[in-house]
N, C-alpha and C positions, 0 to 999 in steps of 0.2 A: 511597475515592476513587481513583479512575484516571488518569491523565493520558496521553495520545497525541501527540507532538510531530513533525509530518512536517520535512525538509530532503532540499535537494539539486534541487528545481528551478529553472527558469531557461529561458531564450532559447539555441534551439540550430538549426543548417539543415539545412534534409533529408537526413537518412543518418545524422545524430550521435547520437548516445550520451548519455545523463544515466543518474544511478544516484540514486535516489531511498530514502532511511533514515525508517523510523518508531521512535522508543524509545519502551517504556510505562513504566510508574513510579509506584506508588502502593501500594494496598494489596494486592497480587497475590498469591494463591497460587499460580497456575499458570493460561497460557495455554493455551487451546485452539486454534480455526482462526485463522489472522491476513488480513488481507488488504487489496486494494488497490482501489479506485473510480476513476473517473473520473466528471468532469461537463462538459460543453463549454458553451457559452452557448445556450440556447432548447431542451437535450434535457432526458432525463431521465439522472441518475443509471447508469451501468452497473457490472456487477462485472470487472474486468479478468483479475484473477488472485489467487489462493487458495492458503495453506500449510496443512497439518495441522500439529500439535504435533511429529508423527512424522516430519514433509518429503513427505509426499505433495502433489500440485500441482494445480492446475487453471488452463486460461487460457481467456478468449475467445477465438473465432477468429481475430478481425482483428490476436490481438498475436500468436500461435502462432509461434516460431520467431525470434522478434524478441525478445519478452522475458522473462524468468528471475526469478524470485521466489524467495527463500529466506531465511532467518532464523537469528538464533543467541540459543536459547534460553536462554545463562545470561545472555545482554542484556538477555534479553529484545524484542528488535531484529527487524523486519524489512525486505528491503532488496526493490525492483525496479529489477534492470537493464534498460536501456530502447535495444537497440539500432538501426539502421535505422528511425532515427523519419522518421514521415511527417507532413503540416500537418494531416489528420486525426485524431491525437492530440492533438494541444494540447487541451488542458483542466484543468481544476484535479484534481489527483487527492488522493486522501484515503483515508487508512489507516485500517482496521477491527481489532477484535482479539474475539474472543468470549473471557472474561476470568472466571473462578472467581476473587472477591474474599475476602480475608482474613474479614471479619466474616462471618458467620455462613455461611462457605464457600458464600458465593450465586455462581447466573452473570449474568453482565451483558454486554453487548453496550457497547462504545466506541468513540468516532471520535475521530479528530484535527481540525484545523481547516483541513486541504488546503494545499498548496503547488500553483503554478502552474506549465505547460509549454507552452510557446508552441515551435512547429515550425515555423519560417517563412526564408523565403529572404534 
């Protein structure tokens, strides 16, 4: 069993800064990619930005340069700093972990249950 707990969102106005924590916690052997969603109301789902185990990165375009993904794997922990927010972010975002579990050193795929980011004036 896995558990994903997101914090750190909230109500912020164009330009500001939140910094967004996921910790995992459960039966873990060892994390592989970690990462970050978003979902705004009437879209779909998108992938924001992506860790490797190793700290290699990936982001969408529309955050490029704006925001920073990184982790600390004896946390277990992953963190997105979220600068120069704009009111097209706002949306619930939700942490991902692809997760090599203890029992029978299976992989599994887990989410948290999203924290909310409202970008608004």
């Amino acid at each position: 069993q896995v558990q994903l707990v997101e914090s750190g969102g909230g109500l912020v106005q164009p330009g500001g800064s939140l910094r967004l924590s996921c910790a995992a916690s459960g039966s873990i052997f060892s994390i592989n990619a970690m990462g970050w969603y978003r979902q705004a109301p009437g879209k779909q789902r998108e992938l924001v930005a992506s860790i490797t185990s190793g700290g290699s990165t990936n982001y969408t375009d529309s955050v490029k340069g704006r925001f920073a993904i990184s982790r600390d794997n004896a946390k277990n922990t992953v963190y997105l700093q979220m600068n120069s927010l704009k009111p097209e972010d706002t949306a619930v975002y939700y942490c991902n972990a692809d997760v090599m579990v203890l029992r029978h050193l299976r992989r599994g795929d887990y989410w948290g249950q999203g924290t909310q980011v409202t970008v608004s004036s």
